[in-house]
KOLMAR-618909 format. One record per residue: x, y, z of N, C-alpha, C in turn. Coordinates in steps of 0.001 Angstrom, whole numbers, plus 500000, padded with zeros to 6 digits. Example, Ala and Ser with C-alpha at 12.3 -4.5 7.8 and 13.67 -1.06 7.14 Angstrom:
513190494310507800512300495500507800513200496700507800512850497750507080513670498940507140512900500030507870
This chain:
172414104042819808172219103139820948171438101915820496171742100709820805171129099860820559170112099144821511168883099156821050167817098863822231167585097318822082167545096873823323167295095272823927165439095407822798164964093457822558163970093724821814162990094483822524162965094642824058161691095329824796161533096595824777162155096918823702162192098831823198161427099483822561159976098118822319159896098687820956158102098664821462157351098798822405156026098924822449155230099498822323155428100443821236154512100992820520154204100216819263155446099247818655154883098388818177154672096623818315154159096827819470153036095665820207154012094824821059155091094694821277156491094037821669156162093915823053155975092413823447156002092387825186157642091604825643158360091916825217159575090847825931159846091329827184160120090183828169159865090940829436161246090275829891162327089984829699163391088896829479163065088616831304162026087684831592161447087133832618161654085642831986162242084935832558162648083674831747162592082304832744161671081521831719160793080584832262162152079497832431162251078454832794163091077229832912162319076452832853163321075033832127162979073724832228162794073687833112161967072400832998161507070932834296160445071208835074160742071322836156159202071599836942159362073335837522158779073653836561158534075005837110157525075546838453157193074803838944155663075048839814156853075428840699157632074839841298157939075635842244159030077080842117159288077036841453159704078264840870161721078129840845162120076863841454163511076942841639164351077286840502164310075997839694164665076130838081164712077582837753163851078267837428163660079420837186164900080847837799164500080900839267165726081442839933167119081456839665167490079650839599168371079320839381168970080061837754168217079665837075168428080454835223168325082168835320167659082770836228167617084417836672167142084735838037167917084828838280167657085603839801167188086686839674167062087042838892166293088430838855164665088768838811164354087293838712162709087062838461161676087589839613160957087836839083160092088484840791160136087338841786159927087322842943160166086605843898161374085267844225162324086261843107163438085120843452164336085761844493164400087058844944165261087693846005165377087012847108164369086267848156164242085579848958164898084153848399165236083528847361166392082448846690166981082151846672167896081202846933169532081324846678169509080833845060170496080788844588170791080347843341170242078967842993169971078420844298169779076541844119168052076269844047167368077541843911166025077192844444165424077413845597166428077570846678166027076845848362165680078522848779165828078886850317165593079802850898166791080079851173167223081794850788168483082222851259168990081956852121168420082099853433169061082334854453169549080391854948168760079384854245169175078231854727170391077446854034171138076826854393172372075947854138171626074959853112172686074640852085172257073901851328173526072388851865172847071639852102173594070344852738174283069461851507173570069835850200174159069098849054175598069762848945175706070666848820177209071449848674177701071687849687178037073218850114178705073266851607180005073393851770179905072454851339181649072616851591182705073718850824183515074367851690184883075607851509185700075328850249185599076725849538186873076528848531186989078161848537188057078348847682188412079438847387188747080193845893188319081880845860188394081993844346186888081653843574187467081622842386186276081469841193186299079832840987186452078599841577187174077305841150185147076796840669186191076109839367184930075301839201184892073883839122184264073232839612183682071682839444182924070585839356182638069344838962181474068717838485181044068382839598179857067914840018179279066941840925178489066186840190179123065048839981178234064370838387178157065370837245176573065134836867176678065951835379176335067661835708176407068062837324175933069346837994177213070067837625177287071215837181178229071948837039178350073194838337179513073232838988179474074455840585180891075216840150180122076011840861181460077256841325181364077603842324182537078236842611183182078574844182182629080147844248181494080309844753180955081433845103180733081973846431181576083022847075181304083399848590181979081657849229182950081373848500183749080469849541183366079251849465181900079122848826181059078016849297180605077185847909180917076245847236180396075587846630178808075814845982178468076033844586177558076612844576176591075943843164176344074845843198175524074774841967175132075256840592175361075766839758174774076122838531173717075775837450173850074613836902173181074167836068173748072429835708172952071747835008172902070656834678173698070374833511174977069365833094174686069992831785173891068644830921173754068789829550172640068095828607173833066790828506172487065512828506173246064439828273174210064177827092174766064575826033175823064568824655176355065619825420176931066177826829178019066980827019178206066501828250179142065515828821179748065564830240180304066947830609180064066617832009180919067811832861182363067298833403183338068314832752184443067842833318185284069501833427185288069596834726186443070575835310185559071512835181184192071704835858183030072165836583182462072761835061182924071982833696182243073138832744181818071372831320180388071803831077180001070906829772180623071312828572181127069954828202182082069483826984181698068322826025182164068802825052181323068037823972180402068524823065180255069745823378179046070351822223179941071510820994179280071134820153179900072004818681179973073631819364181574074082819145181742075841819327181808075727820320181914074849821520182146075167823117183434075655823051183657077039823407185282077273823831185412078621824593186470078950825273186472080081825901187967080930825433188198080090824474189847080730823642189801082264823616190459082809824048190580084317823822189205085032824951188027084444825683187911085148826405188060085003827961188058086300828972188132086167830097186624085926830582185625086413829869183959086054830560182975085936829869181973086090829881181101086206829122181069084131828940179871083809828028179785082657827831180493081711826781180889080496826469181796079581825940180765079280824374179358079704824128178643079132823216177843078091823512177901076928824680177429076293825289176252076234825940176473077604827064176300078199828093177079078085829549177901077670829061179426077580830742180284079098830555180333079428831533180906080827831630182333080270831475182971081904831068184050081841830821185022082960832030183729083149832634184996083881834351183739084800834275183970085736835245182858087114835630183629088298835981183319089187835858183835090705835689184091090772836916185110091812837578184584092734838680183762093790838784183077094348840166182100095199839776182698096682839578181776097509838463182390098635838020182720098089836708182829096845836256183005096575834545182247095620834213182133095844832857180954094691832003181664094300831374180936092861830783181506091809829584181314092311828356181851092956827413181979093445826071182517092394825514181998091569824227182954090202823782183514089331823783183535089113825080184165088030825824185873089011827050185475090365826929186620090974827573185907092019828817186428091917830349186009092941830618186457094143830491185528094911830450185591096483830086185234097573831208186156098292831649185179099229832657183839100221831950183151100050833137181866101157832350182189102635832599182502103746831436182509104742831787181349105634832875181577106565833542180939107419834221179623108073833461178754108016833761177217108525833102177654110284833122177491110397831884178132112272831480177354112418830155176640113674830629176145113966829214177434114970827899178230115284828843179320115836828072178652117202827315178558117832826687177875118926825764176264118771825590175647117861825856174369117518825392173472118223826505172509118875826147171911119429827031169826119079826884170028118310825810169013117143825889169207115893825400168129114897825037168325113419825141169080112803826037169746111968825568170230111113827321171612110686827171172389110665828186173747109996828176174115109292828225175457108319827995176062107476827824175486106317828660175078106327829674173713105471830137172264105316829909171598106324829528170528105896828423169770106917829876170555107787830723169924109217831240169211110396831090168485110987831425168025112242830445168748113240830723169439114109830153169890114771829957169521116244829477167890116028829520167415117448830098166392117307828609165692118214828678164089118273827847164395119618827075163705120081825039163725121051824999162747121931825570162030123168824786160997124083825091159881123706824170159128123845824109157886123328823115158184124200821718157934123308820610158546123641819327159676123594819137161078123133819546162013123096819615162034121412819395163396120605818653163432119677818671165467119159819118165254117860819677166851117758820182167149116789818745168324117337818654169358116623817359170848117157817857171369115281818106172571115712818293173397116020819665172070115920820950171968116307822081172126117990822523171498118518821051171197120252821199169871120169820723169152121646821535167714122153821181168241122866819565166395122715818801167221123655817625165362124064817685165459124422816339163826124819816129163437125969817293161669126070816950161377127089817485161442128162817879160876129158818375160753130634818341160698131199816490160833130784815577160494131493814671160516129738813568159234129677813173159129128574812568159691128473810825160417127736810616161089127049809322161265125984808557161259125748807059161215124901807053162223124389806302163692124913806856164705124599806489165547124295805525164307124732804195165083123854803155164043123045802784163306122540803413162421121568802985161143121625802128161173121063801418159981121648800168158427120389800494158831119602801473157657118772801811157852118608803130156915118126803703156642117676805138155933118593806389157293118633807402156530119774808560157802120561808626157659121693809426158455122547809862158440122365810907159131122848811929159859123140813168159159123263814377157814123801813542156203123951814498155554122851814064155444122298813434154316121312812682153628121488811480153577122741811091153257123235810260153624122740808724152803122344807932153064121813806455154061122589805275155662121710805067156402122817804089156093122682802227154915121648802429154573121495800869154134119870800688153215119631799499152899118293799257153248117842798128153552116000798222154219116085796868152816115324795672153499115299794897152049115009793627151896113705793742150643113138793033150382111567793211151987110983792577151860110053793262153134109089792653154097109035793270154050110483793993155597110868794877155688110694795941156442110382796889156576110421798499157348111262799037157074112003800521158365112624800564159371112338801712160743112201801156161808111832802274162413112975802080162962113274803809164189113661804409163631115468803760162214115865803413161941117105803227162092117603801673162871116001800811162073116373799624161132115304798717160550115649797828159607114545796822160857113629795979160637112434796332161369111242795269160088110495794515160367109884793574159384109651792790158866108061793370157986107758793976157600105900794256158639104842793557158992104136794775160411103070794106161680103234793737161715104822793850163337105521793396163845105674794870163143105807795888164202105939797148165630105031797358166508106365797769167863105855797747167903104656799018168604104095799058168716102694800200170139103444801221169861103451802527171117103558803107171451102308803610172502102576804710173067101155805370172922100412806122171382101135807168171110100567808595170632099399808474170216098159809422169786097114809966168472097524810049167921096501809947166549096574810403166228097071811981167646096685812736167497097126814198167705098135813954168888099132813183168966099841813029167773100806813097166967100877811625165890101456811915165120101783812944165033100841813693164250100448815047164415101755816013165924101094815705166920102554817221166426103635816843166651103823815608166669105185814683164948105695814781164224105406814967162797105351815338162517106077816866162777104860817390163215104917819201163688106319819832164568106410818901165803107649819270165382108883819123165046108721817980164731109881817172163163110700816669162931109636817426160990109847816392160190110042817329160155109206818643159454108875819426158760110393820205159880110857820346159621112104821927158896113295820657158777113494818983158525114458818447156459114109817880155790115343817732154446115391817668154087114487816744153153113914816623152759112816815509153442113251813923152829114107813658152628114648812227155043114698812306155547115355813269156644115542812358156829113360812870156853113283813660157105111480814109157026111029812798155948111403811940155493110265810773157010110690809840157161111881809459158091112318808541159976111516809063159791111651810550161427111560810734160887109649810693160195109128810971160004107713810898160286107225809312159912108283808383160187107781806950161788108045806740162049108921807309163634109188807399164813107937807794164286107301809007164728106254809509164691104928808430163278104968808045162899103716807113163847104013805742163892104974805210165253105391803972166383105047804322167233105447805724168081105029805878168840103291805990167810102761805653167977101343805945168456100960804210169073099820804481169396098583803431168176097674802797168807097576801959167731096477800861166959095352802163167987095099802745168044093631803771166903094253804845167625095640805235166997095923806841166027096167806264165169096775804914163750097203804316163095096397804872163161095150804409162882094173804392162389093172805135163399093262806402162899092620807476161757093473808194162622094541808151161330095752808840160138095606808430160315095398806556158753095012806599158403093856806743158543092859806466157864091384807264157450092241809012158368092472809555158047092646810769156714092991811172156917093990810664155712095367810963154842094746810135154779093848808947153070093231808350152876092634809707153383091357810231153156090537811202152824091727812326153093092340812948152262093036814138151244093966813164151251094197812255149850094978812318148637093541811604149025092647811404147879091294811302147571091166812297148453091140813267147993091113814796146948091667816061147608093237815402146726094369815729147010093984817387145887094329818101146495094434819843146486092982820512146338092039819684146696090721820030147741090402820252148194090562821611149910090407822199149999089087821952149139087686822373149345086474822242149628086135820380149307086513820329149583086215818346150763086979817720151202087955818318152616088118818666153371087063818744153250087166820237154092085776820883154003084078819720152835084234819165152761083265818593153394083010817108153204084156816370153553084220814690154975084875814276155014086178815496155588087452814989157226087065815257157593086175815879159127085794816864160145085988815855159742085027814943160698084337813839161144085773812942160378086726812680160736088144811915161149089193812866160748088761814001161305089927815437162750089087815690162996088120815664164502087665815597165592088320814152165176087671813215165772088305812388165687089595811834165078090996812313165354092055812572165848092182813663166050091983815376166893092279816310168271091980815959168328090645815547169983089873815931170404090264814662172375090571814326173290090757813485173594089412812947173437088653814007173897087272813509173753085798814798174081084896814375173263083841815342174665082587815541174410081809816113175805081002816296174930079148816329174878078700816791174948077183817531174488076875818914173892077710819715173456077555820597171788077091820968171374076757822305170010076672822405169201077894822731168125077089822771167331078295823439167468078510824862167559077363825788167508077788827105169205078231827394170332077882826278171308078110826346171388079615826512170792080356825972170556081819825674170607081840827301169191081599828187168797081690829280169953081591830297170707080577829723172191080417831175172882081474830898173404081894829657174462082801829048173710084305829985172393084594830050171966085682830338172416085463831828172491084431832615172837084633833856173686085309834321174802085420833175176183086083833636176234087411833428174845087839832351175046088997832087174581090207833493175322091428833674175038092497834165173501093209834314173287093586835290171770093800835056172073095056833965170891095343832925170874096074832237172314096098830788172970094665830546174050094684829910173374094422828527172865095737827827172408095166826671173074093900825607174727094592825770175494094122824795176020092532825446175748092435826527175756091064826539174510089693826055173438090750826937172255090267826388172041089841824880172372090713824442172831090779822523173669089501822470174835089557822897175731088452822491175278087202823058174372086993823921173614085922824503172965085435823352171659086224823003171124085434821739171964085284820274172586086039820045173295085864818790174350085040818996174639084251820013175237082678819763174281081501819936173537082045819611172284081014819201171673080760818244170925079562817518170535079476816648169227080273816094168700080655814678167782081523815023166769080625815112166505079679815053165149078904815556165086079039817397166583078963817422166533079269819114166194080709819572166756081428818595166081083533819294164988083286818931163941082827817935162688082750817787161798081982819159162508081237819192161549080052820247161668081236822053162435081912822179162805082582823537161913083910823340162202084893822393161407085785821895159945085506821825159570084175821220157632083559821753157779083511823331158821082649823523158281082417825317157762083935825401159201084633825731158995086399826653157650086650826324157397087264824811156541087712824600154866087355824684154959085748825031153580085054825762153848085760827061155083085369828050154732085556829357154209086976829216154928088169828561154704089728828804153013089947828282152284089421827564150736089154827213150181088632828415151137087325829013149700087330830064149918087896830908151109088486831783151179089045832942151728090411832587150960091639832468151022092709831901151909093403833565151927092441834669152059093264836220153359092760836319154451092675835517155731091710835674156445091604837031155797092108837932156107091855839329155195090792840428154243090354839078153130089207839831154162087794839547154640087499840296155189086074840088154334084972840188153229084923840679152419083953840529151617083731839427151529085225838650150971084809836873152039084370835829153219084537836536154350084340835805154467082199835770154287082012837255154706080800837081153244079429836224152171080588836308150869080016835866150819080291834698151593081022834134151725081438832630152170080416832053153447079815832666154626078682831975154309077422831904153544077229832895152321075736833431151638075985832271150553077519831865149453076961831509149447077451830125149223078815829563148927079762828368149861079537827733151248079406828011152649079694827655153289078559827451152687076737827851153544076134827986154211075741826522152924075630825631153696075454824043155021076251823985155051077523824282156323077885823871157242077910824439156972077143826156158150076554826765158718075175826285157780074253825410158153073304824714158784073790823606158891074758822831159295075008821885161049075599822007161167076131823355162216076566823960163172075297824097162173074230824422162871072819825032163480071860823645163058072300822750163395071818821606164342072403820659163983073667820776165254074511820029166320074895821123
């Protein structure tokens, strides 16, 4: 499973994908407008204003998904009614309700999801998500055989017995402790299956000699998941062992980033703002596979379209972006998630972007 970057707070990670907007944020419209999902944007319409009131700039009847300019304002035909979106940047006119002119703008081959820009390329019906630019129905949440960890929705799927561990979405271990084979680490209880001599470390339950560990294939995200997944729910002492397991399984590349990463949060130590401040640029290039031409607040429109909870869009949001741009969005989040630890206070949210946070809303504005 691949976890969005806010997966990871045990090691120090505040992304709260609470996402600040250009221009004048004090009143909070901008903002809404880029996520409706923000605390106190429910009472919103998409334009800023108050739901329940008529917006006199638009108004007027159409039908369908139709899109069109009003000057450089880009709208769609939402609920019948003409509906505002976004602005687009002066080097892209709006023509035929979508900005044109910017390097990689295209929607060739998809039905939704975003153009690279940030102009949508259509919206799902509900019951399916944007996978790649295609919709996809979402299968039914089923744990299928698994009778712990979680299902195809990220569900629990039920807990083992103490001493027992889930692999695989089966209990194993416990009632009679073992150590499987393993000539180092823990057993099944916690219990120590052997130590290895100076020089040696031990993976996967046996001693390799310092610097001889084999390299597998994972990502640095990889690892991450593989951590997340796997490490998290088990007692410290075996956590440390299956965490070295995870860290083996990685590539020369994913080593690598993982470690830049993890130096930068432990320089940090519980300083979330120095996070937000240093750590972005190595928390980007361990999350993302790859990056495209986009902005930073471009990221922010592209997320509009995404599904609540659509990791894999979310994913494909920043990775058509540049990585100075996942760096600069990754500082915002992770300032706002430092100062407003209550992500349902919208008023530290919008005093965050004004005040603690605004450098890295300039930095957003630039990349």
């Amino acid at each position: 499973m691949r976890h969005p970057p806010t997966a990871l707070p045990a090691l120090g990670l505040a992304l709260s994908l609470a996402l600040a907007a250009c221009g004048d944020s004090s009143s909070g419209a901008n903002s809404c407008a880029l996520n409706p999902t923000l605390p106190g944007c429910q009472a919103v319409d998409a334009l800023g204003g108050d739901a329940d009131a008529a917006d006199s700039s638009v108004g007027d009847t159409c039908t369908g998904n139709a899109r069109r300019c009003d000057g450089a304002k880009t709208q769609q035909c939402i609920g019948g009614t003409w509906t505002d979106l976004f602005s687009c940047p002066v080097n892209q006119p709006c023509e035929d309700g979508f900005c044109v002119g910017g390097s990689g703008c295209s929607c060739s081959g998809k039905v939704c999801g975003d153009d690279g820009c940030g102009n949508s390329c259509g919206t799902c019906s509900a019951g399916s998500t944007c996978l790649s630019g295609q919709c996809a129905v979402q299968p039914a949440c089923n744990c299928g055989a698994a009778v712990c960890g979680v299902d195809n929705c990220g569900n629990p799927c039920g807990t083992c017995d103490p001493g027992q561990t889930c692999s695989g979405g089966q209990c194993s271990g416990g009632g009679t402790c073992s150590c499987g084979g393993a000539l180092c680490g823990l057993d099944n209880c916690g219990n120590s299956c052997g130590t290895c001599q100076p020089g040696w470390s031990c993976t996967g339950g046996t001693c390799r000699e310092n610097g001889t560990n084999p390299q597998g294939t994972e990502t640095c995200g990889g690892i991450i998941d593989c951590i997340i997944d796997t490490c998290y729910s088990l007692p410290d002492e075996q956590s440390a062992t299956c965490q070295e397991a995870c860290y083996t399984a990685g590539d020369g590349t994913g080593r690598a980033e993982f470690d830049d990463y993890l130096t930068c949060l432990s320089a940090c130590g519980d300083d979330d703002f120095c996070v937000a401040d240093y750590c972005s640029p190595a928390q980007a290039a361990c999350f993302f596979n790859g990056a495209g031409s986009g902005s930073c607040f471009g990221i922010v429109d592209c997320m509009d379209f995404c599904a609540y909870n659509d990791d894999s869009c979310i994913y494909g949001c920043y990775e058509a972006a540049t990585p100075a741009a996942q760096a600069a969005l990754l500082g915002l989040n992770s300032c706002i998630g430092a100062a407003c630890p209550d992500a349902s206070d919208d008023a530290c949210f919008y005093d965050a972007i004004d005040g603690v946070c605004s450098d890295h809303v300039f930095q957003c504005q630039l990349n």
